[in-house]
mmCIF entry with sequence, helices, sheets and N, C-alpha, C, O atoms, coordinates in Angstrom:
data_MODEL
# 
_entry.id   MODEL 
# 
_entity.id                         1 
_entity.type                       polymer 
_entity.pdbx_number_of_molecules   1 
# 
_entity_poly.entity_id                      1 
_entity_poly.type                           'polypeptide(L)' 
_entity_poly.nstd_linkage                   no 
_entity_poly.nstd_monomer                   no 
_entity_poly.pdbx_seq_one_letter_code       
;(UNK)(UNK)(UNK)(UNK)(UNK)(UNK)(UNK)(UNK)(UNK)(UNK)(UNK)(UNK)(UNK)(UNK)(UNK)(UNK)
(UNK)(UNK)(UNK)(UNK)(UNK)(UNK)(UNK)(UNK)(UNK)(UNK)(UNK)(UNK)(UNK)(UNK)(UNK)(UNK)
(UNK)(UNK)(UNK)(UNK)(UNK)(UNK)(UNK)(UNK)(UNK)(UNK)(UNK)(UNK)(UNK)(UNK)(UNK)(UNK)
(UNK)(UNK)(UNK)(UNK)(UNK)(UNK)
;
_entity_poly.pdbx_seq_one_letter_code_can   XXXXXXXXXXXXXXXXXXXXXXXXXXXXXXXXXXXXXXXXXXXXXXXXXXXXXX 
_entity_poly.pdbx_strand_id                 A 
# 
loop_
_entity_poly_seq.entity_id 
_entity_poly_seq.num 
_entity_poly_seq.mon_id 
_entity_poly_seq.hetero 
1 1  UNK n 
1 2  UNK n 
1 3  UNK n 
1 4  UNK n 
1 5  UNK n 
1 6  UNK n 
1 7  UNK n 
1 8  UNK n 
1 9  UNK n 
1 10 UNK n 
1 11 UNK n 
1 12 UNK n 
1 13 UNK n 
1 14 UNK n 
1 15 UNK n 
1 16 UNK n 
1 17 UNK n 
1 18 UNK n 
1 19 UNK n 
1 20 UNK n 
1 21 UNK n 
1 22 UNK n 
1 23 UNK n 
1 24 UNK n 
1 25 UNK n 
1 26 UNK n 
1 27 UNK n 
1 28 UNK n 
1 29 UNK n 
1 30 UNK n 
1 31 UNK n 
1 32 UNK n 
1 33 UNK n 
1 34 UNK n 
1 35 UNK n 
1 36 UNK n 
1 37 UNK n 
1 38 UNK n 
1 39 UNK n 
1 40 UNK n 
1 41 UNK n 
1 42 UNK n 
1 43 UNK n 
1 44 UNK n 
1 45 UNK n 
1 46 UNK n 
1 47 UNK n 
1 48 UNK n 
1 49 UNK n 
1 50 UNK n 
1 51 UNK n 
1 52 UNK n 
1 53 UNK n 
1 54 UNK n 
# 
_struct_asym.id          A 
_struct_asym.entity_id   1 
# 
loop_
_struct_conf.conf_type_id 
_struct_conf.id 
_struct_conf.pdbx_PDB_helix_id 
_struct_conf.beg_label_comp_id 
_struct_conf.beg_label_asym_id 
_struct_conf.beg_label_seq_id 
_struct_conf.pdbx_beg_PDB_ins_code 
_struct_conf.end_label_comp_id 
_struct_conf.end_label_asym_id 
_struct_conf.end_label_seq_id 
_struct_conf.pdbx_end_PDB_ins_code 
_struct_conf.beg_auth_comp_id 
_struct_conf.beg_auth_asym_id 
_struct_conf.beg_auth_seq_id 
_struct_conf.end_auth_comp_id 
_struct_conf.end_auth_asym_id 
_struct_conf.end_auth_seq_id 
_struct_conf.pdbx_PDB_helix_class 
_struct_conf.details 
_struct_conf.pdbx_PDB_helix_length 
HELX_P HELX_P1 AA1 UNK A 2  ? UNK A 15 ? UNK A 2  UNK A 15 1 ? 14 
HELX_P HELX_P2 AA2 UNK A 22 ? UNK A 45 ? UNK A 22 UNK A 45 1 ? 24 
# 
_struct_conf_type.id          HELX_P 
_struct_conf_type.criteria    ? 
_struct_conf_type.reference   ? 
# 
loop_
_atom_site.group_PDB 
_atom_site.id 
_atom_site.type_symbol 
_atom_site.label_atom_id 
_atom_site.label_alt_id 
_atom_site.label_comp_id 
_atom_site.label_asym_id 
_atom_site.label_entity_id 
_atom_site.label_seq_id 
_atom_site.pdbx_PDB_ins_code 
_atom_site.Cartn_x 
_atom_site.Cartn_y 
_atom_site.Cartn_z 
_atom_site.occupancy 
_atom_site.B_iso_or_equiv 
_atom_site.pdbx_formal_charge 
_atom_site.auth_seq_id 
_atom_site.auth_comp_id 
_atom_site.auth_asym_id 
_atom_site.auth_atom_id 
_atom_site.pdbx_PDB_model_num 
ATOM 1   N N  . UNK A 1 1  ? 2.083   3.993   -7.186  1.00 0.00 ? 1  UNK A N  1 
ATOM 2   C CA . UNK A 1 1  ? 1.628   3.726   -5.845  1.00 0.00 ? 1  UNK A CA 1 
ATOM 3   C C  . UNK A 1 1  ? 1.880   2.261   -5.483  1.00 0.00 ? 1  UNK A C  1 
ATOM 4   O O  . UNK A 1 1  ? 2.131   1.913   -4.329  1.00 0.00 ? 1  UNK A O  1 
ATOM 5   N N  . UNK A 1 2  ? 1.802   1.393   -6.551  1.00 0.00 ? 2  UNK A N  1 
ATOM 6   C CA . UNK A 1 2  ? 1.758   0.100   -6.028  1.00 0.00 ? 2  UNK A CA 1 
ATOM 7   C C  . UNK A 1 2  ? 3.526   -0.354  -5.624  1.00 0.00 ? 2  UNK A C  1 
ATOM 8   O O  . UNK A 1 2  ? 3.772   -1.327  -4.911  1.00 0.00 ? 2  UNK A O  1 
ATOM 9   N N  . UNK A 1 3  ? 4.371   0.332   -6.084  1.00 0.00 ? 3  UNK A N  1 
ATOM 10  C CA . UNK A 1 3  ? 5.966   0.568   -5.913  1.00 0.00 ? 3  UNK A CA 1 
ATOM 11  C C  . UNK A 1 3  ? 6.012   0.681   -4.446  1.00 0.00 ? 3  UNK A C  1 
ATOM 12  O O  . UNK A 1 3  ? 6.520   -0.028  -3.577  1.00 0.00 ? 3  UNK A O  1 
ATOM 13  N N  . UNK A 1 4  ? 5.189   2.012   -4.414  1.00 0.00 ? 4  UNK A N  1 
ATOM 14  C CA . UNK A 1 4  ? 5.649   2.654   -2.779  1.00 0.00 ? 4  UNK A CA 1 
ATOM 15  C C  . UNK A 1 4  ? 4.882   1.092   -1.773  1.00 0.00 ? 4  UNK A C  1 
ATOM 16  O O  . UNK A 1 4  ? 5.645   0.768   -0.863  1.00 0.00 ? 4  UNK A O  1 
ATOM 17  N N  . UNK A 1 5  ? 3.568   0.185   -1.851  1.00 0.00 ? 5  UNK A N  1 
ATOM 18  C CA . UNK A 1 5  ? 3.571   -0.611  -1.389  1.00 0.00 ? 5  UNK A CA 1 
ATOM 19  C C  . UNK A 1 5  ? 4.739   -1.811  -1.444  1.00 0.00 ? 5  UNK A C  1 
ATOM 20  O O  . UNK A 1 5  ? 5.388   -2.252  -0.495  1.00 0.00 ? 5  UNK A O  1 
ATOM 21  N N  . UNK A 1 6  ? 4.787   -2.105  -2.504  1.00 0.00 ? 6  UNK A N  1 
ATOM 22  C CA . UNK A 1 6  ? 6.069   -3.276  -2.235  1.00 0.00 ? 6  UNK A CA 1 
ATOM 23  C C  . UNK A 1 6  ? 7.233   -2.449  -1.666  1.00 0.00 ? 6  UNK A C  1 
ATOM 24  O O  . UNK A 1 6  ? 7.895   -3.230  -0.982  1.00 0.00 ? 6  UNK A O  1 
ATOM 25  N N  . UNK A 1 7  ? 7.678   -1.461  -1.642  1.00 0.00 ? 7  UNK A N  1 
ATOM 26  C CA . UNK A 1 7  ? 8.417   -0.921  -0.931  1.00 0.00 ? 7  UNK A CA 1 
ATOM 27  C C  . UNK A 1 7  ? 8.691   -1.136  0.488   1.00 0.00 ? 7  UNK A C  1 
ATOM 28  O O  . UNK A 1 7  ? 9.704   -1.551  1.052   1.00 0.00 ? 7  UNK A O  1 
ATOM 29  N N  . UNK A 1 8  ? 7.522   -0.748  0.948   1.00 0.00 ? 8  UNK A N  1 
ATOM 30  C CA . UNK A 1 8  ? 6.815   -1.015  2.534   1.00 0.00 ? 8  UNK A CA 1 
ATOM 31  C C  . UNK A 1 8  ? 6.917   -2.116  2.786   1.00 0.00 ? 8  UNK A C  1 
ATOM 32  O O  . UNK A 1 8  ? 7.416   -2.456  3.858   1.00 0.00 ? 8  UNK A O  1 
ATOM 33  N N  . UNK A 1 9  ? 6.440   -3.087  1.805   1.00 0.00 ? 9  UNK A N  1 
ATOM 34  C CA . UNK A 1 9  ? 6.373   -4.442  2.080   1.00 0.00 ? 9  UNK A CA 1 
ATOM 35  C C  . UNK A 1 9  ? 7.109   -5.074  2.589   1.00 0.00 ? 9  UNK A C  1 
ATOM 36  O O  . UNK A 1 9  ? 6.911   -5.900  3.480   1.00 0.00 ? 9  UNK A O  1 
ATOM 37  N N  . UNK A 1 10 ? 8.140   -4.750  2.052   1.00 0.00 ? 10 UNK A N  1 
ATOM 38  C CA . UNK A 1 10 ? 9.902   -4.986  1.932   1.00 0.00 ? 10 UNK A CA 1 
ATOM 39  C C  . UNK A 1 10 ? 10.436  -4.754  3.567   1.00 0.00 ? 10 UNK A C  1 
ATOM 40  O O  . UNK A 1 10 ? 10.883  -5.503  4.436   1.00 0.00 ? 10 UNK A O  1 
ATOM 41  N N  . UNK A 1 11 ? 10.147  -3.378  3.477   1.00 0.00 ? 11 UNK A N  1 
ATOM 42  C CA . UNK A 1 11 ? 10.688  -2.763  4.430   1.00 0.00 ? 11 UNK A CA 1 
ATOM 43  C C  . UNK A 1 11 ? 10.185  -3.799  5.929   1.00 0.00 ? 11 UNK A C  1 
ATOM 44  O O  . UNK A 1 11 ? 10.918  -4.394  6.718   1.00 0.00 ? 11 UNK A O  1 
ATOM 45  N N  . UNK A 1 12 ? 8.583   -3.695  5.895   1.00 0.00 ? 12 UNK A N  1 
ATOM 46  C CA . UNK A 1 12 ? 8.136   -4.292  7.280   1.00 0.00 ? 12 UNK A CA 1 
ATOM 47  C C  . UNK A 1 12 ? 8.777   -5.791  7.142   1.00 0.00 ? 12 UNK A C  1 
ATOM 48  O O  . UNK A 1 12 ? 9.578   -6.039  8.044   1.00 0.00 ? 12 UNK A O  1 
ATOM 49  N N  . UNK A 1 13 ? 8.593   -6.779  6.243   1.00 0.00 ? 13 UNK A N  1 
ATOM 50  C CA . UNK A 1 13 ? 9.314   -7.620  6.448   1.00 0.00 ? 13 UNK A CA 1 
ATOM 51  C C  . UNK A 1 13 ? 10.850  -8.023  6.568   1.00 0.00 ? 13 UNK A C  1 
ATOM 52  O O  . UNK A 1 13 ? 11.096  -9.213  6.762   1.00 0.00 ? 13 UNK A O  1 
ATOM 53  N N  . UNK A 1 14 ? 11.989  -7.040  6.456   1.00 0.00 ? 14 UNK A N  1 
ATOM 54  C CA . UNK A 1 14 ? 12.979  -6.877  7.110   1.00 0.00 ? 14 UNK A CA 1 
ATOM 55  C C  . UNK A 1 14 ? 13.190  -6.484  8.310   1.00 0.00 ? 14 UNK A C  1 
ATOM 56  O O  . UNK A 1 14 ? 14.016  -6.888  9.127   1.00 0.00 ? 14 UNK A O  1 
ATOM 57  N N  . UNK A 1 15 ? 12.458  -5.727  8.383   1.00 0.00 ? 15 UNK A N  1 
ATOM 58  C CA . UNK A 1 15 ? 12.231  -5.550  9.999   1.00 0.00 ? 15 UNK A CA 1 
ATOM 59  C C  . UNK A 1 15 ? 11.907  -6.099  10.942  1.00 0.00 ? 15 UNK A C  1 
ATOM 60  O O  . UNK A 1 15 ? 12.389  -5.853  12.048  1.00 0.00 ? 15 UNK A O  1 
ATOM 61  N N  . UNK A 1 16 ? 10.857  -7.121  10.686  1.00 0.00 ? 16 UNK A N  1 
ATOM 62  C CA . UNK A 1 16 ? 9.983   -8.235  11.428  1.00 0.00 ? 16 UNK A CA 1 
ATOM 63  C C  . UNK A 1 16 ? 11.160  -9.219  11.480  1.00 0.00 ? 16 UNK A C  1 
ATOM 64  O O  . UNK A 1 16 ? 11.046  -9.944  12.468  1.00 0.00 ? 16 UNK A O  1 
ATOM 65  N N  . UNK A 1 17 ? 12.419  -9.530  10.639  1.00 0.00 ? 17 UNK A N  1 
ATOM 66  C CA . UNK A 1 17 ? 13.644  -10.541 11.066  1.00 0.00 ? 17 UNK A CA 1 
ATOM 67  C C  . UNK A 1 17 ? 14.231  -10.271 11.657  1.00 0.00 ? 17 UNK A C  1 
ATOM 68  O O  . UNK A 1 17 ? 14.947  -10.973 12.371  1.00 0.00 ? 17 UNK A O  1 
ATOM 69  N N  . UNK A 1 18 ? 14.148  -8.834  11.581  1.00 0.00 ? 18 UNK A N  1 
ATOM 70  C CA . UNK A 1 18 ? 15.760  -8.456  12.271  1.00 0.00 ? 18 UNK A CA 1 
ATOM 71  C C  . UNK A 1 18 ? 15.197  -7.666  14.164  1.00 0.00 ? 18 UNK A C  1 
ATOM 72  O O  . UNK A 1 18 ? 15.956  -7.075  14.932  1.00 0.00 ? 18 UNK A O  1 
ATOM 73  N N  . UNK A 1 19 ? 13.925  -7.918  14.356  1.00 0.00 ? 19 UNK A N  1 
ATOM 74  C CA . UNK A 1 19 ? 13.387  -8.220  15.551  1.00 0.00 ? 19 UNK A CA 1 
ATOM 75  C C  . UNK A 1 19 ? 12.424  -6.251  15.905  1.00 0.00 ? 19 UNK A C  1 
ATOM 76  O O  . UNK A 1 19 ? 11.684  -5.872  16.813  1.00 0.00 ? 19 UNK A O  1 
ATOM 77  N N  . UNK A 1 20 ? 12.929  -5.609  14.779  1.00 0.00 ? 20 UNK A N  1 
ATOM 78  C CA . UNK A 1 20 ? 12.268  -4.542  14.893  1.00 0.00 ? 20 UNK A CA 1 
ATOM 79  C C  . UNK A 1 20 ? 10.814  -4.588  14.804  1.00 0.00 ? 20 UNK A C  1 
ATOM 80  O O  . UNK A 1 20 ? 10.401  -4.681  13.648  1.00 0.00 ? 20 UNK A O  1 
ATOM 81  N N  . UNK A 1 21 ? 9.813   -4.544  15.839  1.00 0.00 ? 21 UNK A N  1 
ATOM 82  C CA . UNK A 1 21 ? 8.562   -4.773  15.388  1.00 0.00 ? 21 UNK A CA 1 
ATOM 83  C C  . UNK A 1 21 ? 7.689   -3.407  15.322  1.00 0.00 ? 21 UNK A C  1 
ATOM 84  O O  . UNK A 1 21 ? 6.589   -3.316  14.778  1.00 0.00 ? 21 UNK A O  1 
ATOM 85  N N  . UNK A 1 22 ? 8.319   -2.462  15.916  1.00 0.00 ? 22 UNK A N  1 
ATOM 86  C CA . UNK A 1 22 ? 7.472   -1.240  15.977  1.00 0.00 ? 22 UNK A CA 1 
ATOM 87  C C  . UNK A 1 22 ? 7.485   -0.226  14.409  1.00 0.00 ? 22 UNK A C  1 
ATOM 88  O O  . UNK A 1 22 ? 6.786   0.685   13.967  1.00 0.00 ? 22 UNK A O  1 
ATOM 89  N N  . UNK A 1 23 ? 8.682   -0.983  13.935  1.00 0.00 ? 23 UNK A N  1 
ATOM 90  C CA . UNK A 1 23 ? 8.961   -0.292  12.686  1.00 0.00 ? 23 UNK A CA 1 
ATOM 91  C C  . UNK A 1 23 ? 8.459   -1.372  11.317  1.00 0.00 ? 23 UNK A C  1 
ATOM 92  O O  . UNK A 1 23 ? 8.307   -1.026  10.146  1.00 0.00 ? 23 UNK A O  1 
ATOM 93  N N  . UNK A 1 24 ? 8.282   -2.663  11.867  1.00 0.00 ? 24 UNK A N  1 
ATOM 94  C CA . UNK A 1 24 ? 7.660   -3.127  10.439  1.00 0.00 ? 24 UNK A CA 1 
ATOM 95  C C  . UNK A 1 24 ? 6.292   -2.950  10.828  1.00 0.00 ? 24 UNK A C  1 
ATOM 96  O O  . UNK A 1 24 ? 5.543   -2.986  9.851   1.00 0.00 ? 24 UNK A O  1 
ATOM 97  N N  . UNK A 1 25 ? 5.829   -2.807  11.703  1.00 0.00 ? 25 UNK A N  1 
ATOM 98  C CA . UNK A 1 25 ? 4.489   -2.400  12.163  1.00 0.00 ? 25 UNK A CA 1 
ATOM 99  C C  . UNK A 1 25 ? 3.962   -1.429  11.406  1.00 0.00 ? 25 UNK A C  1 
ATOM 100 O O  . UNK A 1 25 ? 3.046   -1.605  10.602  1.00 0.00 ? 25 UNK A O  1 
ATOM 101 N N  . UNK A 1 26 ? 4.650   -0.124  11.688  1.00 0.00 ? 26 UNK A N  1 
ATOM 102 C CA . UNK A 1 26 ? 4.258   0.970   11.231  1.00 0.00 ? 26 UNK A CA 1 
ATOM 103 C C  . UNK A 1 26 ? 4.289   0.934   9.273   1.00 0.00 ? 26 UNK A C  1 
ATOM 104 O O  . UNK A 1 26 ? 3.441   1.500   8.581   1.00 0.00 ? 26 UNK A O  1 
ATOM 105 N N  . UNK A 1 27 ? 5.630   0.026   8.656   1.00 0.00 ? 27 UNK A N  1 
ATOM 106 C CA . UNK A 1 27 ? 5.345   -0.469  7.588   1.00 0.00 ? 27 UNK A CA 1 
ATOM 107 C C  . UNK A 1 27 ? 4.200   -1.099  6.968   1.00 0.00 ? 27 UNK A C  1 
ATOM 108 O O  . UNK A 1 27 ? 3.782   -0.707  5.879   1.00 0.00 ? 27 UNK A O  1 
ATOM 109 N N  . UNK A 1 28 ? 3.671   -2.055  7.607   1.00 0.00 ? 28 UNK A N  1 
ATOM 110 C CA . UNK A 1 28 ? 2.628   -2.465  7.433   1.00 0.00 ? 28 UNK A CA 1 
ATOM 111 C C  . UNK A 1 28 ? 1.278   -2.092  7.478   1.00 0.00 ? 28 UNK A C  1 
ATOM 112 O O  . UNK A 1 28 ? 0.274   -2.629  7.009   1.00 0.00 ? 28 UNK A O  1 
ATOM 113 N N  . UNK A 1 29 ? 1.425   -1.183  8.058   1.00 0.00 ? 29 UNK A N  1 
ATOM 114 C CA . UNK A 1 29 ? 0.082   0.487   8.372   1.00 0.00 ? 29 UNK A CA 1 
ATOM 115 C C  . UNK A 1 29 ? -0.148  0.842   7.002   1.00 0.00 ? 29 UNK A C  1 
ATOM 116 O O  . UNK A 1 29 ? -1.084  0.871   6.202   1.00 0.00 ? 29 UNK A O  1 
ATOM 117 N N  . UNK A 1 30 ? 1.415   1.175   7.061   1.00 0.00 ? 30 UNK A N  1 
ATOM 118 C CA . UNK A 1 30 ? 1.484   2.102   5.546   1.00 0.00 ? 30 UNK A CA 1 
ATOM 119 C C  . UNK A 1 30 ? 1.119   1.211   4.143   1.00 0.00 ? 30 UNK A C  1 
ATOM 120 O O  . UNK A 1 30 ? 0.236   1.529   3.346   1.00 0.00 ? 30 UNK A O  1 
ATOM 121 N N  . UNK A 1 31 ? 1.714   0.413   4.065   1.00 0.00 ? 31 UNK A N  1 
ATOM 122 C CA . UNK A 1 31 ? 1.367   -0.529  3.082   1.00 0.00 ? 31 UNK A CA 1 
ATOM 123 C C  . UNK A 1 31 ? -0.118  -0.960  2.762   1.00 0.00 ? 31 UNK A C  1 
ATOM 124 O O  . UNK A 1 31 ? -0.506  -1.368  1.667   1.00 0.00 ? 31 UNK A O  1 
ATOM 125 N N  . UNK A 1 32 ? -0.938  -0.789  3.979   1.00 0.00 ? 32 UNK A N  1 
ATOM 126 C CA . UNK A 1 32 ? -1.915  -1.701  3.886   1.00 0.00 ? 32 UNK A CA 1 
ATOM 127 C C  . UNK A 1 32 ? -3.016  -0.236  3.836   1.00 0.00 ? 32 UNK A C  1 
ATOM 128 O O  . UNK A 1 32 ? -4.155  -0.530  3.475   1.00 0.00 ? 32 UNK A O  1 
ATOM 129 N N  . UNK A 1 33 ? -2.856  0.813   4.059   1.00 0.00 ? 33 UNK A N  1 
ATOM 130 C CA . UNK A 1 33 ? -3.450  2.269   3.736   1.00 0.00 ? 33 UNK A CA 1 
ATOM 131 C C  . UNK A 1 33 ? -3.617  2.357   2.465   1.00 0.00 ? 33 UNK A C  1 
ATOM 132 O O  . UNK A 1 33 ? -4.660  2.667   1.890   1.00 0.00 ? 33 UNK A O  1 
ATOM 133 N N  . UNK A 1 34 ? -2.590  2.087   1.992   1.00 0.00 ? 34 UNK A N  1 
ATOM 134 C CA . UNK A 1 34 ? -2.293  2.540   0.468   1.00 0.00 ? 34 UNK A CA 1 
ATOM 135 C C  . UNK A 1 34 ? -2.578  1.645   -0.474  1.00 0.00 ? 34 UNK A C  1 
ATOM 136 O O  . UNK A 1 34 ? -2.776  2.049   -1.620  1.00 0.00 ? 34 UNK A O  1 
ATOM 137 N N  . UNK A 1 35 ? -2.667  -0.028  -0.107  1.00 0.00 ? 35 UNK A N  1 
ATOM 138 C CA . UNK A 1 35 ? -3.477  -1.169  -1.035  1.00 0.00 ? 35 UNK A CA 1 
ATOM 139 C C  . UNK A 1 35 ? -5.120  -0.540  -0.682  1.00 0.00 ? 35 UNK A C  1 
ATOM 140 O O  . UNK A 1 35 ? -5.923  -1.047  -1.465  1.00 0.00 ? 35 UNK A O  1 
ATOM 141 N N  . UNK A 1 36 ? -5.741  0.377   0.249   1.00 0.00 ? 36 UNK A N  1 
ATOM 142 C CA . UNK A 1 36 ? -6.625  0.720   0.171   1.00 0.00 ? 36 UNK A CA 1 
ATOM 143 C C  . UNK A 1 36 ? -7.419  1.521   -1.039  1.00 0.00 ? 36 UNK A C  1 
ATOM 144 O O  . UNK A 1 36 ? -8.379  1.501   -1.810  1.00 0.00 ? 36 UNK A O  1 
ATOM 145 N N  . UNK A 1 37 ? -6.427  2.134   -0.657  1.00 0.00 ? 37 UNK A N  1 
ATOM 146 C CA . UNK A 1 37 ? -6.423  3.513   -1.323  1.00 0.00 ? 37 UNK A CA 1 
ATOM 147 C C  . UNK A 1 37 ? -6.561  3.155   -3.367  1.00 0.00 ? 37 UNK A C  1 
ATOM 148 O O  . UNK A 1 37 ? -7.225  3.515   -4.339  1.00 0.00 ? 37 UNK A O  1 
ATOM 149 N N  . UNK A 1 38 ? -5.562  2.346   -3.049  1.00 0.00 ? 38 UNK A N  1 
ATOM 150 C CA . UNK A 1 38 ? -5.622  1.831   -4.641  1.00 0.00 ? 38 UNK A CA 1 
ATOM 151 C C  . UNK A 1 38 ? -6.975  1.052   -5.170  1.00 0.00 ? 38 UNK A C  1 
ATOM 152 O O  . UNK A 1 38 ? -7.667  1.165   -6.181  1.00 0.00 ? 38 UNK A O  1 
ATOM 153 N N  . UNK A 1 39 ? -7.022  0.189   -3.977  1.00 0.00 ? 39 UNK A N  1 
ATOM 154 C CA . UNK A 1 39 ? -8.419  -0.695  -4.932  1.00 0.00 ? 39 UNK A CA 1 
ATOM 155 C C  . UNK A 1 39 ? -9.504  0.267   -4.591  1.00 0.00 ? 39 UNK A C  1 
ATOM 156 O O  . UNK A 1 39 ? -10.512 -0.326  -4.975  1.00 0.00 ? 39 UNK A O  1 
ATOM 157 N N  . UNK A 1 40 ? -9.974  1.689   -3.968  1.00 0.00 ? 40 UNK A N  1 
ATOM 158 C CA . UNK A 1 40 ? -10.840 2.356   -3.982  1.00 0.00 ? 40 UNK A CA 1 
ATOM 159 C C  . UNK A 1 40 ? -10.875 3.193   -5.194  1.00 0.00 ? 40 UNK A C  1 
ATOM 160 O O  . UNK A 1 40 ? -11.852 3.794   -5.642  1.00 0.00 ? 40 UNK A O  1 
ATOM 161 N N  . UNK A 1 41 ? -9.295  3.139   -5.815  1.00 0.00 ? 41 UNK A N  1 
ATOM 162 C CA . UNK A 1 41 ? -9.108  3.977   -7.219  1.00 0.00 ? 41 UNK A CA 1 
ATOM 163 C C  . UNK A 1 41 ? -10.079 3.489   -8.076  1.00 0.00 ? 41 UNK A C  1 
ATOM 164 O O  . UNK A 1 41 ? -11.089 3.889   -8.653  1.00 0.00 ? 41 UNK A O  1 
ATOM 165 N N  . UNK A 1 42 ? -9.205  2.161   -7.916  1.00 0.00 ? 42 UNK A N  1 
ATOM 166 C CA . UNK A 1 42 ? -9.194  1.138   -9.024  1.00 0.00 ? 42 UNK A CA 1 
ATOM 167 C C  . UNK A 1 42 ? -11.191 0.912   -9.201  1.00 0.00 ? 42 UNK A C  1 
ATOM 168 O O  . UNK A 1 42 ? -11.802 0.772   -10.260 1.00 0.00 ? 42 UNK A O  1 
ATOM 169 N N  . UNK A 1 43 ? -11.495 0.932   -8.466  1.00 0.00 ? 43 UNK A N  1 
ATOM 170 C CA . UNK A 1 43 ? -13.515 0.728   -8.203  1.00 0.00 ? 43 UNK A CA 1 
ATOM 171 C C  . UNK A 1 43 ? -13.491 2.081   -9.093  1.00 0.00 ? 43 UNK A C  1 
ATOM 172 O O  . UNK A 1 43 ? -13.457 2.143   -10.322 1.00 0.00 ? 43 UNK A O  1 
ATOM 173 N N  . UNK A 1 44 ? -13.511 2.953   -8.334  1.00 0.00 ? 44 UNK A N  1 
ATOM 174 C CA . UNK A 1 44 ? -14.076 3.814   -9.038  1.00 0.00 ? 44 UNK A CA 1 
ATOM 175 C C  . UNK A 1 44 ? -14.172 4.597   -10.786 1.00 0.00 ? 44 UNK A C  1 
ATOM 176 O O  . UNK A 1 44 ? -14.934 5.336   -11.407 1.00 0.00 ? 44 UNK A O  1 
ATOM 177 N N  . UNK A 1 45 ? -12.930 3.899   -10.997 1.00 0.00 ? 45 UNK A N  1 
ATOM 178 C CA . UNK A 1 45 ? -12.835 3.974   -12.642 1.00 0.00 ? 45 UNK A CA 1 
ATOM 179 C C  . UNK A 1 45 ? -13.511 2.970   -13.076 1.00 0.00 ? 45 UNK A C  1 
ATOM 180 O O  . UNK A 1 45 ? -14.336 2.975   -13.990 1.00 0.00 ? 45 UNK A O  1 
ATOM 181 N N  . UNK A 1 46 ? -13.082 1.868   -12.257 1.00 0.00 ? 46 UNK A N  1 
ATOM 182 C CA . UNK A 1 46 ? -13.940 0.372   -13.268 1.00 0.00 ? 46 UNK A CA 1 
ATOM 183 C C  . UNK A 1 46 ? -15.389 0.531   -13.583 1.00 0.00 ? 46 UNK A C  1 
ATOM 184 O O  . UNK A 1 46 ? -15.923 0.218   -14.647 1.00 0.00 ? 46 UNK A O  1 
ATOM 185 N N  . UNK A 1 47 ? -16.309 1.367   -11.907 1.00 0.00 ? 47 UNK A N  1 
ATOM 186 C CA . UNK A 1 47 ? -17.580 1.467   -12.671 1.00 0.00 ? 47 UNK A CA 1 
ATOM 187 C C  . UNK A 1 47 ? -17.535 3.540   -13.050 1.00 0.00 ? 47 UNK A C  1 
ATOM 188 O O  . UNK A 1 47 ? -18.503 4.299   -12.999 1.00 0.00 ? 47 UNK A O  1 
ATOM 189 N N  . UNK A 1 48 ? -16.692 3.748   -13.250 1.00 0.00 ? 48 UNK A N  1 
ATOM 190 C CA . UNK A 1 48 ? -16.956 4.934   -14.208 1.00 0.00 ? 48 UNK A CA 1 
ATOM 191 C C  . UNK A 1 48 ? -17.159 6.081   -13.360 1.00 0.00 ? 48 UNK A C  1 
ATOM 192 O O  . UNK A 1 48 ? -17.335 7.001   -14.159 1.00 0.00 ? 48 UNK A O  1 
ATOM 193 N N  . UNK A 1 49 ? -17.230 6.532   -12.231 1.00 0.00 ? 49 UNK A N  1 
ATOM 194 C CA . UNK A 1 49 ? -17.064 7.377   -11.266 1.00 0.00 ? 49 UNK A CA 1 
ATOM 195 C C  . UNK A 1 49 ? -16.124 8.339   -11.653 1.00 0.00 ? 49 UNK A C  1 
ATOM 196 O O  . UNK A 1 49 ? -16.618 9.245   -12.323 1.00 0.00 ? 49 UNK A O  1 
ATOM 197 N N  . UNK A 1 50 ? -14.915 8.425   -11.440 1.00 0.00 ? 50 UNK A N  1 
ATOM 198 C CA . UNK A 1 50 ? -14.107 8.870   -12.475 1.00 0.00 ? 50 UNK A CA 1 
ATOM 199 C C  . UNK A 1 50 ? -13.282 8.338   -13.838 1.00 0.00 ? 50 UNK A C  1 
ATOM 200 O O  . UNK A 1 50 ? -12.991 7.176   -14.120 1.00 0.00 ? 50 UNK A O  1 
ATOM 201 N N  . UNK A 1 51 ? -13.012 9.508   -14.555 1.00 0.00 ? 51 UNK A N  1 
ATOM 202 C CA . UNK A 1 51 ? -12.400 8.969   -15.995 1.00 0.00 ? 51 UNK A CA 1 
ATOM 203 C C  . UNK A 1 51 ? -10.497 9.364   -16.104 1.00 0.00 ? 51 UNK A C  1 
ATOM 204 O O  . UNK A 1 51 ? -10.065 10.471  -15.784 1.00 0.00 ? 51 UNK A O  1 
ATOM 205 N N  . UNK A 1 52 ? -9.984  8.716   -16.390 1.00 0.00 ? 52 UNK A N  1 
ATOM 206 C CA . UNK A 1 52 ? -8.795  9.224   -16.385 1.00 0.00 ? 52 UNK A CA 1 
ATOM 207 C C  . UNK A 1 52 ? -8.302  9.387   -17.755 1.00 0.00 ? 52 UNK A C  1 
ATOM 208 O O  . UNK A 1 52 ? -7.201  9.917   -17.908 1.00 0.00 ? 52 UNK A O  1 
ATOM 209 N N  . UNK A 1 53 ? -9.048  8.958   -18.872 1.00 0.00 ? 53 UNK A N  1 
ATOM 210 C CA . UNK A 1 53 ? -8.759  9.651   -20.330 1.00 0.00 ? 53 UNK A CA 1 
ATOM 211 C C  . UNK A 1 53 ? -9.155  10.742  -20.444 1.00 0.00 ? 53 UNK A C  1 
ATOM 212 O O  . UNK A 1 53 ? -10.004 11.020  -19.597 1.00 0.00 ? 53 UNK A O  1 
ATOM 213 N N  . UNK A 1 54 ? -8.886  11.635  -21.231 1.00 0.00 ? 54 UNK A N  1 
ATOM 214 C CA . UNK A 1 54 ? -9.452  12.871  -21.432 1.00 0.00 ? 54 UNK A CA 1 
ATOM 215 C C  . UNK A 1 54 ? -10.316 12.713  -23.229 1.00 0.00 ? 54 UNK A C  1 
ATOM 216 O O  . UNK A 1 54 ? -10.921 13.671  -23.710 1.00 0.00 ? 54 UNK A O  1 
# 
């Protein structure tokens, strides 16, 4: 997941040079959904909510 963000990352900031703003925009949506998404993972294992060893 953190791939598909620098991905995005990438993406919106090429876009933002090359004067496209509606499309690094929407990059930056995405990117910034998904750094959500991760540090809500990331909480919930740290205090033990879920386990991902078996």
């Amino acid at each position: 997941m953190i791939e598909w963000i620098l991905i995005l990352l990438a993406i919106a900031a090429v876009a933002g040079l090359l004067g496209m703003n509606s499309v690094s925009g929407i990059a930056l949506t995405g990117a910034k959904w998904l750094a959500i998404i991760v540090v809500i993972l990331f909480l919930l294992v740290l205090f033990g909510v879920i386990g991902l060893a078996s």
